[in-house]
Structures are given as C-alpha cells and as structure tokens.
N, C-alpha and C positions, 0 to 999 in steps of 0.2 A: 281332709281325706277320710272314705269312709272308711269305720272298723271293718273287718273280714271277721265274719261269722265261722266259726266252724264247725259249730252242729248243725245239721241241716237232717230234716225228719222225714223218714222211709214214705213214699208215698202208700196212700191206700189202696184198696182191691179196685175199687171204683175208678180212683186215677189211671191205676196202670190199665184198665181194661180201655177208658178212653184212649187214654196215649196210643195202646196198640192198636186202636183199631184208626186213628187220624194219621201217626204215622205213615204209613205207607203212600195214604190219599195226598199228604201235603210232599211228601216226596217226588213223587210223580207228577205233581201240579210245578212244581220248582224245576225240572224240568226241560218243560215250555216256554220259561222265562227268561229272556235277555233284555230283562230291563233294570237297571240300577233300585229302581223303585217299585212296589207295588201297592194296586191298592186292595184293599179288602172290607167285607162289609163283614159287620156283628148282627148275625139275624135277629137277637132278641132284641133291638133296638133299633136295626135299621142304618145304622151310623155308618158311615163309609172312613176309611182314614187310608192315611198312605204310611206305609211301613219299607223301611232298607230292604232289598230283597235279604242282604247279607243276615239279617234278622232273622227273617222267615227261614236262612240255612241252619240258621243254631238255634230258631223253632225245632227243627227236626232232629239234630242231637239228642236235644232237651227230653221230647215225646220218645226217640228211641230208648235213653236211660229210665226214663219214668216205667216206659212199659216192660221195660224189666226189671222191674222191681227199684231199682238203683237211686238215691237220692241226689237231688242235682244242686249244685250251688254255680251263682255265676258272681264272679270276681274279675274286675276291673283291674289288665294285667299291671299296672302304675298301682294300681292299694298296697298300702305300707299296715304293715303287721305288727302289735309286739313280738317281743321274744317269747311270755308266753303259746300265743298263737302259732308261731311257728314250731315251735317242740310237739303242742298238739299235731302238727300237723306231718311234722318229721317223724313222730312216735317215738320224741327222746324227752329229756329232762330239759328244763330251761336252761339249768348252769352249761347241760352241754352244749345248747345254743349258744350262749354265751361265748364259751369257748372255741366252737368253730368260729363266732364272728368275731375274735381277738387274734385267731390263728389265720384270717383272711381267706379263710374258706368260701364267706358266704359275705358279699358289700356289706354295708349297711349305713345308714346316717344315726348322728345321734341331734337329740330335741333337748334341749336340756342334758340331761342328766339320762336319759330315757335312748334308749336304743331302738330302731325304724328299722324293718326290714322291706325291702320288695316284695309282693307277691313270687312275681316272675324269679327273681333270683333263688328265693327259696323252693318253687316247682325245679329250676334249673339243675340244683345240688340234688333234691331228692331222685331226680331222672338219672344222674350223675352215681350216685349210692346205688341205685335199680340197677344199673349198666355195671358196677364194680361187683357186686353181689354175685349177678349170673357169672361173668368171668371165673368170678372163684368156684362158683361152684363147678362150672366145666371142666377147670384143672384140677379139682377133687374128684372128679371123674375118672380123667384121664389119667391121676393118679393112683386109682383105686383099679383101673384097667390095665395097667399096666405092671403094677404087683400082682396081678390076678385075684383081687378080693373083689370085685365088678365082672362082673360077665355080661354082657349085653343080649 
C-alpha cells in the first residue's frame, strides 16, 4: 500500500494562473459530456488517449484549488497511514493517536507490531472533531447570549 505523503507544496504563481484560467474552460466542456469516457489529445505531442470522464471531474477540483492558491494532494481513499501521519494530519501528538486508536475512536489494523490506519477513517474522525468543535462553540454562544456577555 502506498505511503500518504503529507507535505504537499504551495503551487506557484505560474500554476495557479494556468489553473485559473483552464478551470472554467474544462468545466464548461464536462458539461457537454455523457460519456463514461473521454478522449483527449496533448497538443504538444499530438497523442490522443482516453481518460474516465470521472477523472476529468477531479481535473476540475484539482485546477480549482491550484488556482487558489491551495495545495492539492490526492489519496487513495483504502491508503493506510502510520500513526505518525495521522497526528500530522489531525494536528495532535502521535501518543494521542495512539490513544484514540486504543480508545476505539479511530479502526485501525495492526502489521506487526506497527499500527495501520485508513485514510478514510482518519478524514471520518477529523470531519467528526470539525462538527463537535462548531457545536461547542454555538452553545458558548448561546451561552454567553444568554448571561448577556454577547450581544449580537
């Protein structure tokens, strides 16, 4: 299974000005299309190839985050992660890693001696934490509206 990379590098001025200016064009051309497949040629070669259209859909993603500035990584939702990898990715400490995947927080398989995470499971928890977060903070809100130290 492959590693999951987690630095992934800002694109340049250059990229993102292609991104934004191909975006729109390949959005617009996507479409027109109701075909499982498509083909496409590489001008500076001439080459024709056929590509998933569902491809060409996360072409357009792809081009939208570039062109704003944004860096993109694409992971294969089945990649297994270390426990490193995943802290980078949660923004905590490994051992806490650890600890949610002893507490059944977060699946996991073990290799050995060696702990395997999901991709997928680990985006699943951290969307999970995102969604627990706002909650709280609404009813600190609501709380703070309600003693009258919040005024809207």
């Amino acid at each position: 299974m492959p590693a999951v990379e987690t630095l992934t590098a800002k694109p340049t001025r250059s990229e993102q000005e292609a991104a934004r200016r191909s975006f729109p064009a390949l959005e617009e051309s996507l479409k027109s299309l109701a075909k499982d497949t498509t083909e496409i040629e590489i001008e500076e070669t001439a080459q024709k190839i056929i590509v998933p259209t569902m491809a060409l859909q996360l072409l357009t993603r792809i081009l939208k985050d570039l062109g704003e500035g944004r860096p993109v990584q694409i992971v294969p939702i089945a990649a297994e992660m270390t426990t490193q990898a995943a802290a980078e990715m949660l923004g905590c400490s490994r051992p806490h890693v650890i600890k949610l995947l002893e507490q059944g927080k977060i699946p996991f398989t073990l290799v050995g001696k060696h702990r395997r995470i999901k991709y997928e499971h680990v985006m699943k928890y951290r969307m999970a934490m995102k969604e627990q977060q706002k909650r709280n903070l609404k009813d600190m809100m609501k709380d703070d509206e309600e003693t009258g130290l919040y005024d809207p």
